[in-house]
C-alpha positions as CSV (number, residue, x, y, z in Angstrom):
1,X,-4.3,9.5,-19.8
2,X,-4.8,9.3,-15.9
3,X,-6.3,6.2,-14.9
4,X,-8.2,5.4,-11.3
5,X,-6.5,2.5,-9.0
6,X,-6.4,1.5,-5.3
7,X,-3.8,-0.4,-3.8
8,X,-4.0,-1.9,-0.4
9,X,-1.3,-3.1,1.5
10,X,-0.3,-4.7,4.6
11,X,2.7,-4.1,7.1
12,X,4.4,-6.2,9.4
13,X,2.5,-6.5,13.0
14,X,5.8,-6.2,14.9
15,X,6.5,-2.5,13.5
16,X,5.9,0.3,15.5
17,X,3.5,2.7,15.2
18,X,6.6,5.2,14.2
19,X,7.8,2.9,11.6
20,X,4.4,2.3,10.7
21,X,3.6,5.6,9.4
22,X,6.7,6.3,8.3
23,X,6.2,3.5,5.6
24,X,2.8,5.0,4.7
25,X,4.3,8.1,4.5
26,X,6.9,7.1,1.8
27,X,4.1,5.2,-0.1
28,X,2.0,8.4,-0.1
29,X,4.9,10.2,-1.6
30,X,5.6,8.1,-4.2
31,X,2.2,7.9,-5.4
32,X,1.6,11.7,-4.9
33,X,5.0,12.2,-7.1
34,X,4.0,10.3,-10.3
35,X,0.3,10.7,-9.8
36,X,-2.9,12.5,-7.6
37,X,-3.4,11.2,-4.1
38,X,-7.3,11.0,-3.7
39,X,-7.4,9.0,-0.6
40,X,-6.4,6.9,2.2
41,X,-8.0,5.0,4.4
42,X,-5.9,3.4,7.3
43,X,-8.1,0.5,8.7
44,X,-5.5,-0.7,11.4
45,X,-4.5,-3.5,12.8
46,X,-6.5,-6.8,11.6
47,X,-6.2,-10.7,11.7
48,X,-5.5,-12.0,8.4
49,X,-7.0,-14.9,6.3
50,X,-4.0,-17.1,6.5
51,X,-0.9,-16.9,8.2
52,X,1.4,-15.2,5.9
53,X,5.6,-15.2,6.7
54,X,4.4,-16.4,10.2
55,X,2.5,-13.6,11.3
56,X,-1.5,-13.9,12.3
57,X,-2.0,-10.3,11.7
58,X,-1.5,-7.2,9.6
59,X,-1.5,-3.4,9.6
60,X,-3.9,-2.7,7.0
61,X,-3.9,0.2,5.0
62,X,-5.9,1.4,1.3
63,X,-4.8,4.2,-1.0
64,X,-6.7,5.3,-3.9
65,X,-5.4,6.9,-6.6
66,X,-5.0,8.6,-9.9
67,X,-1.9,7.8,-12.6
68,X,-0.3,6.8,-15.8
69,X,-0.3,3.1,-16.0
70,X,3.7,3.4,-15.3
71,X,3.1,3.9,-11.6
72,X,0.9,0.4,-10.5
73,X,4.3,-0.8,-12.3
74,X,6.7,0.6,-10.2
75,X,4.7,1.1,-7.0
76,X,4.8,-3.0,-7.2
77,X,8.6,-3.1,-7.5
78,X,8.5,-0.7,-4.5
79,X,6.7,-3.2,-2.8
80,X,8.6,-6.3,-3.6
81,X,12.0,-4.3,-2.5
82,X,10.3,-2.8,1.0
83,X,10.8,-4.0,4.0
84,X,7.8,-4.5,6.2
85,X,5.4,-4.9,3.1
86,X,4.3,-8.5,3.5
87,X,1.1,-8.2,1.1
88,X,0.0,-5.7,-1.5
89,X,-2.2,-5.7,-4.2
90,X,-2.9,-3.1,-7.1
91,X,-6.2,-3.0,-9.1
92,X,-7.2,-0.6,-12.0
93,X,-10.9,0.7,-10.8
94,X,-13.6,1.3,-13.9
95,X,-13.4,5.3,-15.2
């Protein structure tokens, strides 16, 4: 059963604009190769709530899309493990 999710995550403010869409690149594939891309939505370079690993702001950037509940799983431990990730979050939208 495919289930509906959107992740956003948030890169490091120092990374280029190269680097920067290279690591929403190899997000996008990931998700596209375990599950259906529907969307993203890159909203850019923002100030954050709270100062998080010393840095005032954040590349922002929200994917929707459609899986077996393995992938949230192992898109998280992709995540953890990546650098230039310094916040994510996962959440399973209602069908």
């Amino acid at each position: 059963m495919i289930n509906k999710y959107e992740t956003i995550f948030i890169i490091n403010p120092e990374y280029t604009e190269e680097d920067t869409q290279s690591l929403i690149e190899k997000i996008k594939n990931i998700i596209e190769t375990s599950g259906e891309l529907e969307n993203v939505d890159e909203w850019g370079k923002r100030k954050l709530a709270y100062p998080i690993d010393d840095h005032n702001d954040g590349y922002y950037v929200l994917i929707e899309f459609g899986a077996k509940s393995s992938l949230p799983q192992e898109l998280e431990r992709i995540y953890r493990i990546t650098d230039g990730i310094i916040k994510y979050i996962i959440i399973k939208k209602d069908n």
